[in-house]
C-alpha positions in Angstrom: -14.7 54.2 76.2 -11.8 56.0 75.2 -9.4 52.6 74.6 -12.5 51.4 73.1 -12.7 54.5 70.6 -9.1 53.6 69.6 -9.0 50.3 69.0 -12.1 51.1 66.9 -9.9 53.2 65.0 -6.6 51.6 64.4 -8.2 48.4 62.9 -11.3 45.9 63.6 -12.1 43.8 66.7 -9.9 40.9 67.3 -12.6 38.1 66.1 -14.9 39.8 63.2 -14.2 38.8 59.7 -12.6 40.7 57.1 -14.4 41.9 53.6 -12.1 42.9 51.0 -13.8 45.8 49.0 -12.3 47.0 45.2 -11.9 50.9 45.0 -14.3 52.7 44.3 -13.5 53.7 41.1 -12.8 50.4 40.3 -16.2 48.9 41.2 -18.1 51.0 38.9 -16.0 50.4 36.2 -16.9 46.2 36.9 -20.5 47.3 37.1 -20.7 49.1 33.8 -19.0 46.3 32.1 -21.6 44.4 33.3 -24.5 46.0 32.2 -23.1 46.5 29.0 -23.0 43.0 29.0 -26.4 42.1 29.4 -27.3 44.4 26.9 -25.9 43.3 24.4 -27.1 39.7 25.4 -23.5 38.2 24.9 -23.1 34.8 26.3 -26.8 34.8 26.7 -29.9 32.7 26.3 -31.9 35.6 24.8 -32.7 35.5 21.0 -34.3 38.3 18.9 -34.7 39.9 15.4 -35.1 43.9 14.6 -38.0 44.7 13.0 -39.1 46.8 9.4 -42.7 47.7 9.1 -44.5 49.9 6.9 -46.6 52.3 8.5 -50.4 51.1 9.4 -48.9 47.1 8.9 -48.7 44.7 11.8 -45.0 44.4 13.8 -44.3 41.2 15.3 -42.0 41.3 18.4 -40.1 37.4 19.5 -38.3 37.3 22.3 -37.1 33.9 22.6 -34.8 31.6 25.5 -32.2 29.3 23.8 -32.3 26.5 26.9 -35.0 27.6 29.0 -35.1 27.4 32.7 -38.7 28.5 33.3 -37.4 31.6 33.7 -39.7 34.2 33.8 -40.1 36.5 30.3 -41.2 40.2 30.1 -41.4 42.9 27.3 -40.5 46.9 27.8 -41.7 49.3 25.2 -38.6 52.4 24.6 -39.9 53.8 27.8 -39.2 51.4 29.7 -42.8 50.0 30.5 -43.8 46.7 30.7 -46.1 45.6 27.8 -46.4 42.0 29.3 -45.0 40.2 32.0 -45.2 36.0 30.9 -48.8 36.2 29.2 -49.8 39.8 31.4 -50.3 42.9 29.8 -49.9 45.5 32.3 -49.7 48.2 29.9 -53.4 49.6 28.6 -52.9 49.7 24.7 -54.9 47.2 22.8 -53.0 47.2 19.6 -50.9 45.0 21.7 -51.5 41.6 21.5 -50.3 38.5 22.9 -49.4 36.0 19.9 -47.6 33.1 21.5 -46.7 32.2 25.5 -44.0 29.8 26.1 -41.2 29.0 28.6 -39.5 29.5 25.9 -41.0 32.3 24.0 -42.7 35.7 24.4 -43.9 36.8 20.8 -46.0 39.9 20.9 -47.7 41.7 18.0 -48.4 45.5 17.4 -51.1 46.6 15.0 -52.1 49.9 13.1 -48.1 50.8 13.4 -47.3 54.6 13.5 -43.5 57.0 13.5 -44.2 57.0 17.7 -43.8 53.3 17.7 -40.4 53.4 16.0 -37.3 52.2 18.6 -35.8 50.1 20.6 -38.1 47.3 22.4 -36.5 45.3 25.7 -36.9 41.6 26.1 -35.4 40.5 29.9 -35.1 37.4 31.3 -35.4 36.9 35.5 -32.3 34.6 35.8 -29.3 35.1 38.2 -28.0 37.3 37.2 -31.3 38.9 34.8 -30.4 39.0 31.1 -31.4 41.5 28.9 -31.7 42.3 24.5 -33.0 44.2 22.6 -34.9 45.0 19.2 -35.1 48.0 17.0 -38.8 48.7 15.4 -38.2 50.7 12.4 -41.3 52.2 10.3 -41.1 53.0 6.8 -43.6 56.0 5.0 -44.4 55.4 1.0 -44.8 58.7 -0.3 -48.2 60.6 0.6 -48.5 61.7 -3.5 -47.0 61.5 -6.9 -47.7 64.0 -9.2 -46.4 65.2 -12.4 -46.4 69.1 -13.2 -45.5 69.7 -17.2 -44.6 73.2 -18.0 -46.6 73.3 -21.6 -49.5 71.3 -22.0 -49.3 71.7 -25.9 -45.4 72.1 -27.1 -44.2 72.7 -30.6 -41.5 70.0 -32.4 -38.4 71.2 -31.4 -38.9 73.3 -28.4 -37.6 71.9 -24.6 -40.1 71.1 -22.2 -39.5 71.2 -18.3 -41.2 68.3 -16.9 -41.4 68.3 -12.9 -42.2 65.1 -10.8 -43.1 65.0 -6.6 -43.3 62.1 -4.4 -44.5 63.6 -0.8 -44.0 62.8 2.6 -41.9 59.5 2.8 -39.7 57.8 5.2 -36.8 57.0 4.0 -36.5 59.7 1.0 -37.7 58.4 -2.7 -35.2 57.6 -5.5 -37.4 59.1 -8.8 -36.5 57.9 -12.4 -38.3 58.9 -15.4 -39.5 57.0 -19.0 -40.4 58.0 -21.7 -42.1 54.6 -23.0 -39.5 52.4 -22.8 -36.7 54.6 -22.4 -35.2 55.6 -19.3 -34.4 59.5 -19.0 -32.0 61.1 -16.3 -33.5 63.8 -14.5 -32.3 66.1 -11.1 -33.4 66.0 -8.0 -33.8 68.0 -4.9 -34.6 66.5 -1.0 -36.6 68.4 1.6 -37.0 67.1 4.7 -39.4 68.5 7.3 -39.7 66.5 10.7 -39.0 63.2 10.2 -40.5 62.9 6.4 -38.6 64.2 3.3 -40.1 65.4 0.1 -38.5 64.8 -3.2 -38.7 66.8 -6.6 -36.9 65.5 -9.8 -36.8 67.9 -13.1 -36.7 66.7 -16.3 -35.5 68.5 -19.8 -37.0 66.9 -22.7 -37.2 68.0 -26.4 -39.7 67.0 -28.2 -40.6 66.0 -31.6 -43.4 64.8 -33.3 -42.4 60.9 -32.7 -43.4 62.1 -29.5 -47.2 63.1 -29.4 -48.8 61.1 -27.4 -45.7 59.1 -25.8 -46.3 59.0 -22.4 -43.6 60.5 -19.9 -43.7 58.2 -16.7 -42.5 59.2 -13.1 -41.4 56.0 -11.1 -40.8 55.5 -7.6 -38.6 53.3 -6.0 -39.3 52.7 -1.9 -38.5 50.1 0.0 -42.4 50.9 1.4 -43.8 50.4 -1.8 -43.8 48.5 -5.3 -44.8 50.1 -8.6 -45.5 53.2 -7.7 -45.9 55.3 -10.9 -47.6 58.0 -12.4 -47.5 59.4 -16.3 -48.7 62.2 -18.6 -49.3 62.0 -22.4 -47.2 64.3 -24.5 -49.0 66.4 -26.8 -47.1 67.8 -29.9 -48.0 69.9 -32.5 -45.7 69.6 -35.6 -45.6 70.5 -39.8 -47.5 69.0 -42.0 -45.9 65.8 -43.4 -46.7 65.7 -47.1 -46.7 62.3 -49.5 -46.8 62.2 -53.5 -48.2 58.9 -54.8 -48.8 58.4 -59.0 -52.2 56.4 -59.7 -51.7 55.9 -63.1 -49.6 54.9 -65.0 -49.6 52.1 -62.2 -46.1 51.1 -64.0 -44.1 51.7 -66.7 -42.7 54.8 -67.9 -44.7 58.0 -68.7 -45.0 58.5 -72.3 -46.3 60.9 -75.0 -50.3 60.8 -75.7 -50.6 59.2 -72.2 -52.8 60.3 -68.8 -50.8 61.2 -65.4 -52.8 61.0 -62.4 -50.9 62.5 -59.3 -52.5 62.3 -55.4 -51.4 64.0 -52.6 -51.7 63.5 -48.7 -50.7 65.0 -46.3 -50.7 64.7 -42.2 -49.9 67.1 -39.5 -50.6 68.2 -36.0 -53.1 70.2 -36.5 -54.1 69.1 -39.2 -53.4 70.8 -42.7 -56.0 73.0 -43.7 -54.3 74.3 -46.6 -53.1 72.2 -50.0 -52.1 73.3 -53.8 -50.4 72.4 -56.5 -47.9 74.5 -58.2 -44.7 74.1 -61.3 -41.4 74.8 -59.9 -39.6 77.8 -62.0 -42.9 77.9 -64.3 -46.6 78.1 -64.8 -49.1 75.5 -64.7 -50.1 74.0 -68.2 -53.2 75.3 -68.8 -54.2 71.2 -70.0 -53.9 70.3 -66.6 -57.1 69.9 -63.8 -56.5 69.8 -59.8 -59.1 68.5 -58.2 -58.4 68.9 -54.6 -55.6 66.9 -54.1 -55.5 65.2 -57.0 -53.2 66.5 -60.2 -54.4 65.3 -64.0 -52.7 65.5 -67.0 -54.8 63.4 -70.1 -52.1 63.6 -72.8 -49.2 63.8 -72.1 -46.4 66.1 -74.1 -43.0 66.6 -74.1 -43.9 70.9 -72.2 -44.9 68.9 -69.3 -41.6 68.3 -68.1 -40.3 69.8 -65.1 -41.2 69.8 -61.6 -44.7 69.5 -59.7 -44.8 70.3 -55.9 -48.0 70.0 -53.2 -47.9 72.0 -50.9 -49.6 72.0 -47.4 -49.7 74.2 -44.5 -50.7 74.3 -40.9 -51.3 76.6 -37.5 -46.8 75.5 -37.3 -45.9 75.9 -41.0 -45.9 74.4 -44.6 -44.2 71.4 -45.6 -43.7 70.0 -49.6 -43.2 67.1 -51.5 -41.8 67.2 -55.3 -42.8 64.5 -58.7 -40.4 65.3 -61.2 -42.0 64.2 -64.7 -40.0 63.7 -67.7 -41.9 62.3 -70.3 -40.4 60.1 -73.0 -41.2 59.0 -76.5 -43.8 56.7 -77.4 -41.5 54.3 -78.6 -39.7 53.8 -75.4 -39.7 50.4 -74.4 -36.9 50.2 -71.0 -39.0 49.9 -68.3 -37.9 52.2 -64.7 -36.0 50.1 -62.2 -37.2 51.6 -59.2 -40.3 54.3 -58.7 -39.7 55.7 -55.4 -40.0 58.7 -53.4 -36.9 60.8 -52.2 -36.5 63.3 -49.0 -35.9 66.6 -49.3 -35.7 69.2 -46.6 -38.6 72.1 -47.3 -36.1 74.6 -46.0 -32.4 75.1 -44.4 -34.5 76.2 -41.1 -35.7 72.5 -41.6 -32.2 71.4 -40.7 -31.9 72.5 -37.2 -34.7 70.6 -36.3 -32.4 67.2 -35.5 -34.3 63.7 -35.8 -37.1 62.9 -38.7 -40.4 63.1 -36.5 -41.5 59.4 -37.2 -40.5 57.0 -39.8 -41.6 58.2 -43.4 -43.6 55.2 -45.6 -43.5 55.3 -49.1 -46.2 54.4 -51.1 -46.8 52.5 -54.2 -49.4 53.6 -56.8 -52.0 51.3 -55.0 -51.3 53.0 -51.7 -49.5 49.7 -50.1 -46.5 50.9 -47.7 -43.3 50.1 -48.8 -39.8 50.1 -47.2 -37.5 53.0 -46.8 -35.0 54.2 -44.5 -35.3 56.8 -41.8 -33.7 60.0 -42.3 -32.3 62.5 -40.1 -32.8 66.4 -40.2 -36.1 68.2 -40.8 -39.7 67.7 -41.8 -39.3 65.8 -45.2 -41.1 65.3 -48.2 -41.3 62.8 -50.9 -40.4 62.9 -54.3 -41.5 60.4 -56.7 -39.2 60.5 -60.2 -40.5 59.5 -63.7 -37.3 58.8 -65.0 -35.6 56.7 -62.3 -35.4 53.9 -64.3 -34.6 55.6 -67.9 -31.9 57.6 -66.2 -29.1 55.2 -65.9 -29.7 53.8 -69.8 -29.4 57.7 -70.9 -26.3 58.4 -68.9 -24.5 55.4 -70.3 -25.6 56.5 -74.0 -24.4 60.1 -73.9 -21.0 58.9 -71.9 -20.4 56.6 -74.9 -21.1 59.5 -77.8 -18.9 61.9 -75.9 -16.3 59.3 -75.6 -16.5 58.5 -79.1 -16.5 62.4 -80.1 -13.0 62.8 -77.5 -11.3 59.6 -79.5 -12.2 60.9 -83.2 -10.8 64.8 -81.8 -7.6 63.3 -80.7 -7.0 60.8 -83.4 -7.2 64.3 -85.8 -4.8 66.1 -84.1 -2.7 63.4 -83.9 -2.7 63.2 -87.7 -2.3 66.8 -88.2 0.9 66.9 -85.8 2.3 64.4 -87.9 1.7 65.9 -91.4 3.0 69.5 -90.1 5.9 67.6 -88.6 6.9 66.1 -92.5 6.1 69.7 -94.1 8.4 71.8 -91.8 11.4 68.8 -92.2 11.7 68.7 -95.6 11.7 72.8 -96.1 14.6 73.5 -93.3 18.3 73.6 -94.5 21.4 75.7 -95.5 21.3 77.4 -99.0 24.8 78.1 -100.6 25.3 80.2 -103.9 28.3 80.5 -106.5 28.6 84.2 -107.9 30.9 84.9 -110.8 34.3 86.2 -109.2 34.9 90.1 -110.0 31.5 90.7 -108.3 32.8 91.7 -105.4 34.4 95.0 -106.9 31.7 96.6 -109.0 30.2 99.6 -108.2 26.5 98.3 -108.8 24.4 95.5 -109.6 24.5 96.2 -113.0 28.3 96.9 -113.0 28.8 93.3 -111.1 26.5 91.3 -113.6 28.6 92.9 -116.5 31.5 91.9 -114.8 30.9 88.7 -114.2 29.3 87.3 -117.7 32.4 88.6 -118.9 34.8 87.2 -116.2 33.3 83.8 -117.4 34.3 81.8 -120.4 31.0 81.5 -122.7 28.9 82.9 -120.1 28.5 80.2 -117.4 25.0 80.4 -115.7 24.8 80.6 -111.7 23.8 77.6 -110.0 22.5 76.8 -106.8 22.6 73.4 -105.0 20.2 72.5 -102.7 21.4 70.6 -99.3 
């Protein structure tokens, strides 16, 4: 027993075989490379796709065999249980269902989808040695609710409004972009997650101005789990009265002497106006002429109705005005106005800080018939129609003639005066030199020296003077 024992011990028995065995370490090292291998399916027969389903759709699981073998196919949920073995469903859930059984395809579908479905699904095929691949089930949440929260459900023109937009409860988070009509706003956004769903709240700063009553602010949501998702709210502004001065008569022409004026006014404002007059800038009201609500008369015209008439309206926000300037010519004048329009003015300087004209003003003929204009920028306008728009240009080229004339006559005058002053002071400059009677010099007085010299000189020679 004991030789036995030994022989036992230094090596095998003379006549068994010998198996050579890696290392340990080694062997598990070959083993994990394996499994890794059928894993990933490498080198395998084993086709499948991942899968992207919106929660409560229908997933379809393929597991398919490139050159089949009859080989027998089975499916594994993520815990490792067999949903169905060839065409067997072991596994007692329903909303499993067997869609096609080949030898060389197992395609399985999964209705009513939920989160707990989401993972990784095993497709194995019994060859030697068994191949293995797997698919990925990922299941996408549209947002629960959209909902818009707007800070002032009634804003004034001007003011900032915070506008505040939710989408709830989605899988993967929502991307939020805002409108207003057609144009696309930026706004900030915040993302909450709680489990495996995120919520997402994007603000928006918007000022508004009276363009914008009753533009609608929309909240969009883009999700790869939805399409069109939207929701909107409807500004509501309240803004000045905008205030419009049209002349009924004379239709055209120029306003004369002896003539009627017939002046409406309208006005248009959020609320709207409850207030309108007419008034004389920087005087009283001729006592000739009748308002009639928001109508001005005048039946005969005169030369003290010129000067500036203003309506004025006023709401719950403010007053606004608009301005006719009237100059009334002779009833001989025959140059008819180039244009009869209507100009902006801002009511006020605190007009000015307002930024964009709330909508685009219209101006109106005196039948009432819109007519082009541009758009202006800064405050709540008004219009001013202008009785001498067309006479204006023909006066200012008169007066610049007269005064030129009047300049050219001045200078040619002074001119002529220069030269006349000129002659005068030439001919009256020189040097005067005079001849005295010698013997002068030595009298004692004037009388002495005029003695002297009528009798220095031979039959009393008279002085002379030359002129040079």
């Amino acid at each position: 027993m004991a030789g036995r024992a030994q022989r036992s011990a230094a090596g095998p028995a003379p006549g068994l075989p010998l198996l050579l065995l890696p290392p340990p370490p080694l062997l598990l090292l070959l083993l994990a490379a394996a499994a890794a291998l059928i894993r990933t399916g490498d080198g395998q027969n084993l086709v499948t796709e991942d899968v992207t389903v919106v929660e409560g759709d229908v997933a379809t699981i393929s597991c398919r065999v490139k050159n089949s073998d009859d080989s027998v196919i089975q499916l594994l949920n993520p815990n490792r249980q067999t949903i169905y073995f060839r065409d067997f469903r072991p596994l007692k859930d329903s909303r499993f269902q067997l869609v096609n059984f080949s030898n060389s395809e197992l395609r399985v579908s999964l209705t009513n989808v939920s989160i707990s479905d989401e993972g990784r699904y095993f497709c194995q095929l019994y060859t030697d040695p068994p191949q293995e691949i797997y698919t990925t089930i990922t299941v996408l949440v549209p947002p629960r609710n959209l909902v818009i929260d707007i800070q002032k459900e009634t804003a004034v023109e001007g003011e900032e409004i915070e506008l505040n937009c939710t989408a709830m409860a989605s899988r993967p988070a929502t991307t939020i972009r805002w409108f207003k009509g057609n144009k696309e706003l930026t706004g900030k956004s915040e993302v909450e997650q709680w489990s495996d769903m995120y919520t997402v709240t994007s603000q928006l700063l918007l000022k508004v101005g009276r363009e914008d009553d009753g533009v609608p602010v929309i909240c969009l949501v883009d999700h790869p789990a939805v399409k069109d998702l939207q929701t909107q709210r409807y500004l509501e502004v309240m803004y000045k009265p905008q205030v419009r001065v049209s002349q009924n008569y004379p239709v055209q022409g120029l306003t004369r002497e002896g003539e009627p004026l017939e002046l409406s006014c309208a006005a248009f404002g959020k609320p709207q106006p409850t207030d309108m007059r007419w008034l004389r800038v920087d005087d009283e009201m001729p006592q000739h002429v009748v308002v009639s609500g928001s109508n001005l008369l005048i039946s005969n015209l005169n030369k003290t109705d010129n000067g500036t008439y203003r309506c004025e309206a006023s709401n719950a926000v403010g007053k606004s005005h608009a301005d006719y300037m009237l100059f009334v010519y002779d009833t001989t004048a025959t140059t008819e106005p180039a244009v009869h329009g209507f100009t902006h003015l801002p009511n006020s300087a605190e007009e000015l800080d307002y930024g964009d004209l709330s909508g685009t003003p219209v101006l109106l003929n005196a039948s009432m018939e819109a007519l082009p204009t541009v758009q202006l920028s800064n405050a709540s306008l008004a219009f001013r129609p202008d009785s001498r728009a067309g006479e204006e240009g023909a006066i200012r080229s008169v007066d610049h003639a007269v005064v030129g004339g009047v300049v050219a006559v001045v200078v040619f005058a002074m001119l002529c005066l220069l030269i006349i002053l000129g002659r005068y002071f030439a001919r009256h400059k020189g040097t005067y030199f005079t001849h005295e009677a010698k013997g002068a010099d030595d009298a004692a007085d004037a009388d002495t020296a005029i003695i002297n010299a009528e009798g220095g000189q031979n039959n009393s020679e008279e002085k002379k003077e030359y002129f040079i």
